[in-house]
C-alpha positions in Angstrom: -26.6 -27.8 15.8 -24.3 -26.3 18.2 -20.6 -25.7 17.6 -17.5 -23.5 17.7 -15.2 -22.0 15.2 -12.0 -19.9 15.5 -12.1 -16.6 13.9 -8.5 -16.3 11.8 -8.5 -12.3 12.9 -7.1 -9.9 14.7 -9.5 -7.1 12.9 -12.2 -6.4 16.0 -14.2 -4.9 13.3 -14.6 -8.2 11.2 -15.3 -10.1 14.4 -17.9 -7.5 15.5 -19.4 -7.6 12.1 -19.8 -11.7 11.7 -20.3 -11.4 16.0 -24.0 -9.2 15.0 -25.0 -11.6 12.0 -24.5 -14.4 14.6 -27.0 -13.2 17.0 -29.9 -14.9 15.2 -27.6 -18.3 14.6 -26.7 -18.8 18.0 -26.0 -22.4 18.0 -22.8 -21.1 16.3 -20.6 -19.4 18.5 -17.3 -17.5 17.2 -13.8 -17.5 19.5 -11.8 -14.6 18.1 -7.8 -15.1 18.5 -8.2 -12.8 20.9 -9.9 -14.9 22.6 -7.1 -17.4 22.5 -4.7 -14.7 23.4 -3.0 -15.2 20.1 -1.6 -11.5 19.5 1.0 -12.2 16.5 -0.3 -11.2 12.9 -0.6 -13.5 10.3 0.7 -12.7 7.2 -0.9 -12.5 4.1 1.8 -12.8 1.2 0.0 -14.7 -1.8 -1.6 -13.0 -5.4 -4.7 -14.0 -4.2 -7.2 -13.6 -1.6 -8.3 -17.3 -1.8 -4.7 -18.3 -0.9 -4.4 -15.8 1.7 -7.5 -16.9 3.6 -6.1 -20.8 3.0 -2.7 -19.9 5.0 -4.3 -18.0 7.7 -7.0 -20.9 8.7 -4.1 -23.3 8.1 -1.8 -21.4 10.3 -4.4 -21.4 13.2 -5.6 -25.5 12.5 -2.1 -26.3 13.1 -1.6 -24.7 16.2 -5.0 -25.5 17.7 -6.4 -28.1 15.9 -10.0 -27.1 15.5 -12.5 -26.0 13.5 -11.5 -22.4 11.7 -11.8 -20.2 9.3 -10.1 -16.9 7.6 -11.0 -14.6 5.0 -9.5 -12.5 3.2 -11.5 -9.3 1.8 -10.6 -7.7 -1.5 -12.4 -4.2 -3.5 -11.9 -4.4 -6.6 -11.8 -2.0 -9.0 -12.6 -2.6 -13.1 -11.0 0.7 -14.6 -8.0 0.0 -11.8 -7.9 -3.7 -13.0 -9.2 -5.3 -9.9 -6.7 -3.2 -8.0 -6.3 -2.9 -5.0 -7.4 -6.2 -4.5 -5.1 -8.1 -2.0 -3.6 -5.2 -1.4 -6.5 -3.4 -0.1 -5.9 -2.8 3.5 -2.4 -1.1 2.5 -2.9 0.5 -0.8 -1.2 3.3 0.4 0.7 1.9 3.0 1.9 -0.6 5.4 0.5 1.3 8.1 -3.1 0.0 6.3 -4.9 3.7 7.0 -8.0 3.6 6.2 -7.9 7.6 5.1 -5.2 7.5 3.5 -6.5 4.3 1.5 -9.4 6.3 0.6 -7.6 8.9 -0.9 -5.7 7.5 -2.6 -8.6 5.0 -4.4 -10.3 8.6 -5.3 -7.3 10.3 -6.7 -6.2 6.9 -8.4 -10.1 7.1 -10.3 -10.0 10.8 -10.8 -9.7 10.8 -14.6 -12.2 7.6 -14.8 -16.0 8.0 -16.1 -16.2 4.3 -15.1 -16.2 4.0 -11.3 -17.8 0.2 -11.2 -16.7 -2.0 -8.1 -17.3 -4.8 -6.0 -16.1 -6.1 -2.5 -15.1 -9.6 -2.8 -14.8 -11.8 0.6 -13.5 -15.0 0.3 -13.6 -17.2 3.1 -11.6 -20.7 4.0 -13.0 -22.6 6.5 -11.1 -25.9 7.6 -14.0 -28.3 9.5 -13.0 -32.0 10.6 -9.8 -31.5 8.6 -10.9 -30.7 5.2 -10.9 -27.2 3.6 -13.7 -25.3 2.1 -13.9 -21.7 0.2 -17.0 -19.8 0.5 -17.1 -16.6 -1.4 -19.8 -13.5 -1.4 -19.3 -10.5 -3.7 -21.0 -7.2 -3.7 -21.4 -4.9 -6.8 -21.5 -0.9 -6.9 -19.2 2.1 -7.5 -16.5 4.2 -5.9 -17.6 7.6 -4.7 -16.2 11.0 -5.9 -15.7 11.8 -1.7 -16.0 9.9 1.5 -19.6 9.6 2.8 -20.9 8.6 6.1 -19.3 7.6 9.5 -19.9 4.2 10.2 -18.6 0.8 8.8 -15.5 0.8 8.4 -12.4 0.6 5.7 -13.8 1.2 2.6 -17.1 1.6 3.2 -17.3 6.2 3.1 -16.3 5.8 -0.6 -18.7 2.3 -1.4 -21.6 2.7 -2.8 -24.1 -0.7 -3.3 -25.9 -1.4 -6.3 -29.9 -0.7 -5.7 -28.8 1.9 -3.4 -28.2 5.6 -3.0 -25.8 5.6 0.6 -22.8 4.5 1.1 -21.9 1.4 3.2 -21.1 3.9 6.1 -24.2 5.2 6.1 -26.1 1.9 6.3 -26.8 0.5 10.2 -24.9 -2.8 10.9 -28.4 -4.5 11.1 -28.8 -3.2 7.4 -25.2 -4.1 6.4 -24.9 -7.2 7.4 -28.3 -8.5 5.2 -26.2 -7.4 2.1 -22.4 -7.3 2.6 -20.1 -9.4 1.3 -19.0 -10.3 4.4 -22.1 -11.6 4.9 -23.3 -13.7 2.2 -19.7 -15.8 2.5 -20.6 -16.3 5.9 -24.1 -17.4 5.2 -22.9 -20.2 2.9 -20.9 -21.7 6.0 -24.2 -21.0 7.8 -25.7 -23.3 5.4 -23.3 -25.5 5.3 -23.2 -26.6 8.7 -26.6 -27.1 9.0 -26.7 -29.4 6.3 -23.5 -30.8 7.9 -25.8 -31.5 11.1 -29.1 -32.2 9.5 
């Protein structure tokens, strides 16, 4: 199997991220739109994040007409009812600071006992024309500060289940053979090669 798919993001940390997990599947290579010099930024105006990742891969299918896909990332927080969900990258903002997002999760779940949580990727893929969702889900628990200094977004204040760091203080190598990221993008994995098999 050997093929290439358009990355629907301008977010160099999500193409880094899926970039590492690819280095042991390298018959599948990933074009950012950077790489297509496509600067403009896709919006991402639906309730949900499975519609959100649909417009984006549709957006880039019709102006190149390959194989894509998009995803759209959510945490999700129960006693915050699944907020901020879709709005995660500007919770407090549409400047979408990652600080300021932070702070405002932990003053948001100050008076909470329950501080359960899960990121929630959810990614569309359009191959040969037809659309597919893959989606990967992580549980764990907002943290009373920020913790660590890698990952990025969320990841000072998320804490796995099965775990005592925080995503920030995992390695990428580490992150990316749990994350949520990750496990969607293994099920495209898997579905190619079966595709090809």
């Amino acid at each position: 199997m050997s093929t290439t798919l358009i990355f629907a993001t301008g977010n160099p940390n999500k193409v880094s991220e899926i970039s590492a997990m690819l280095d042991r599947n390298a018959s599948l290579q990933i074009k950012s739109l950077a790489d297509l010099n496509f600067t403009e930024d896709i919006p991402e105006p639906f309730g949900t994040l499975e519609e959100n990742a649909l417009h984006k891969a549709r957006t880039i299918h019709q102006l190149y007409q390959k194989n894509c896909f998009a995803e759209d990332t959510g945490l999700e927080v129960d006693a915050l009812n699944g907020a901020p969900g879709v709005y995660t990258a500007r919770y407090a903002g549409p400047e979408k600071d990652p600080n300021k997002n932070m702070d405002k999760l932990i003053e948001n779940l100050a008076k909470h006992t329950d501080r359960s949580a899960q990121f929630r990727t959810v990614i569309a893929l359009i191959w040969e024309g037809k659309e597919y969702l893959f989606e990967g889900i992580v549980r764990g628990k907002i943290l009373t500060q920020k913790t660590g200094n890698g990952g990025f977004g969320y990841d000072p204040v998320f804490q796995p289940d099965g775990d005592s760091r925080s995503f920030a203080q995992f390695s990428k190598a580490e992150k990316n053979e749990i994350s949520h990221r990750a496990i969607a993008m293994q099920k495209i994995i898997d579905f190619l090669q079966n595709t090809f098999a």
